[in-house]
Steps between C-alpha positions, in 0.01 A plus 500: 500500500622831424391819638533852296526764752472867317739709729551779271310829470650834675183516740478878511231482690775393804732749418698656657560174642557335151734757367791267700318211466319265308125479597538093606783571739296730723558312859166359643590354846838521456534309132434631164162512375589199241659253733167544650284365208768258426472320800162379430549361187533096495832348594682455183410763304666680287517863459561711250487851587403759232690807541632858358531759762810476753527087371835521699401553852249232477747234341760650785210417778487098414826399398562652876241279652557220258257488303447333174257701254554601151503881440357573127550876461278654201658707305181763569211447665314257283126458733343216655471318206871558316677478820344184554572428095892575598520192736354269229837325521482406834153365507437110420166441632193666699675788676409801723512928406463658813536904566805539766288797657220291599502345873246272612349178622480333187562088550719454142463120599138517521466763202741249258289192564156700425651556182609179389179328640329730267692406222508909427742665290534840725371548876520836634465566877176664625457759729192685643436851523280758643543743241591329150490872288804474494630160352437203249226330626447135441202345409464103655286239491407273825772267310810783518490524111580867434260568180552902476733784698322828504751787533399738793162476514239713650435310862139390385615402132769265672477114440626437809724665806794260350824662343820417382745418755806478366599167475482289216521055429563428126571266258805537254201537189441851606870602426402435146281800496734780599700651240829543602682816570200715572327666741217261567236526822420107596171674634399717224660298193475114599249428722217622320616331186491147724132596570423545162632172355332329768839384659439350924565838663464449859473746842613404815362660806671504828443649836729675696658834427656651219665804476644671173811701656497790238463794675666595883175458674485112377866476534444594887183310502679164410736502758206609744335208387758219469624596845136484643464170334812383646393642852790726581488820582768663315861367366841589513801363290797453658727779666147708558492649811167685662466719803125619318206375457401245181148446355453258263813622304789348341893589534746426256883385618710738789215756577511715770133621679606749803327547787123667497459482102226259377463338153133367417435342124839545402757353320896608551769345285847417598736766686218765620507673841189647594522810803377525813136610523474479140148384340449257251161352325393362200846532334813377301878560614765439234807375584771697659243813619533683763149638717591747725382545890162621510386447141212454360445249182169360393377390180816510324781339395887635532716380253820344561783689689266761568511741786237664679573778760398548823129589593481451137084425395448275179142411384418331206759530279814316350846640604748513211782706516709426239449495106260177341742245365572519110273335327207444793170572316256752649232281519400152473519305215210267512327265745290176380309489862387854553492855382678804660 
């Protein structure tokens, strides 16, 4: 079994957070957003990770923990569909395409073997939704057979409350219909085309939580909600020291918390020191910044090596001192799960 994981993208929507990073190495509890997903795929599975946006720091990450995966840089980003093309080398049989930015409960196990009991030739995971405006919705019947996807419907047009999750099973025959070296969207481009030639395209529902970590507030929210599942309070990596207060927040490696400040709903990478009396809620702490005694910081997110002063009051906002790396876009280019 192999397993496509599509780790590239700049995910402006993170920045200034992805400006030194790619989007999959974000830290969630202490381990980068991909080792995360990768550790629930089957045992033996083999990965081939779809990149083209900082490809070195992620091949740097596992060949230091030892990893085996195969890094397939694009030469530009291709989409869903021709990243997924790319790998067509590596792929001998029914395999997985799963977006690295998507963190959940899915059971791979359990979603592989609906698949092949169905005898389908694409499953997509399912996921409800209170408000489905904004996304492909998929329209099921009591079987799982997906028979239409109607792109973000008006809530009482919908099908169903079911959309696209993010994580697909496939056989090798769907390869065949993705020209190669394009820009192709597996959602928008292929899938419907299965519908139409009446190929077995299946949805799999699962129960859970799923969170798509585009934007800071579900980049917080994830670690919020793995450490809640997890029952721990907060955690600390390694050389962290606190004299504060911690609420449901995560430290990277060799932070420093002095006495009096409090951090609730946040995340701090590696090598921050936080001041004394200093308050901190809802927000993201690059690596290497400095918070000063007494500050305030909520909402927001400090980019790495960042300083901010004394008494200092930051409110929804980004902190970004410095000029946007050559090349960065100013906005994002594309998303097959949802809009904006």
């Amino acid at each position: 079994m192999q397993a496509i994981v599509l780790a590239g993208g700049f995910g402006t929507r993170l920045a200034p957070l992805t400006y030194t990073r790619p989007k999959p190495m974000l830290p969630i509890l202490g381990r980068p957003m991909i080792h995360h997903l990768m550790d629930q795929l089957p045992r033996g599975t083999e990965v081939i990770l779809a990149t083209n946006y900082r490809t070195g720091m992620i091949q740097d990450y596992f060949d230091d923990v030892g990893r085996d995966i195969v890094i397939n840089e694009e030469p530009e980003p291709l989409g869903t569909g021709g990243a997924t093309k790319y790998a067509e080398e590596y792929i001998d049989d029914t395999f997985l395409v799963l977006n690295s930015d998507i963190i959940s409960s899915l059971d791979f196990q359990r979603f592989i073997d609906f698949h092949r009991a169905r005898d389908a030739t694409a499953t997509i995971s399912l996921w409800p939704v209170d408000d489905v405006s904004a996304f492909g919705v998929a329209d099921v019947e009591p079987d799982g057979r997906i028979t239409d996807f109607v792109e973000k419907p008006r809530p009482e047009e919908a099908p169903s409350n079911l959309i696209n999750a993010g994580a697909y099973c496939l056989e090798p025959e769907v390869l065949d219909r993705i020209p190669a070296g394009e820009m192709v969207s597996m959602e928008n481009d292929i899938f419907p085309g299965l519908i139409v030639d009446g190929r077995r395209f299946y949805g799999f529902r699962f129960d859970g939580f799923w969170i798509d970590v585009g934007r800071p507030s579900s980049y917080i929210e994830v670690n919020v909600t793995l450490l809640e599942r997890k029952n721990m309070p907060y955690y600390m990596g390694p050389g962290s020291s606190v004299d504060g207060t911690l609420k449901k927040s995560c430290l990277g490696d060799n932070v420093f918390i002095a006495s009096g400040a409090t951090l609730e709903r946040c995340v701090a990478f590696d090598d921050v020191a936080i001041g004394s009396d200093a308050s901190l809620y809802n927000c993201v702490i690059g690596e290497g910044c400095q918070v000063g005694a007494g500050a305030t910081v909520h909402n927001a997110v400090v980019g790495d090596s960042e300083e901010i002063e004394d008494g200092a009051s930051v409110s929804g906002t980004a902190v970004w001192s410095r000029s946007k790396p050559d090349g960065y876009p100013d906005k994002q280019i594309g998303n097959p799960l949802k809009d904006g």
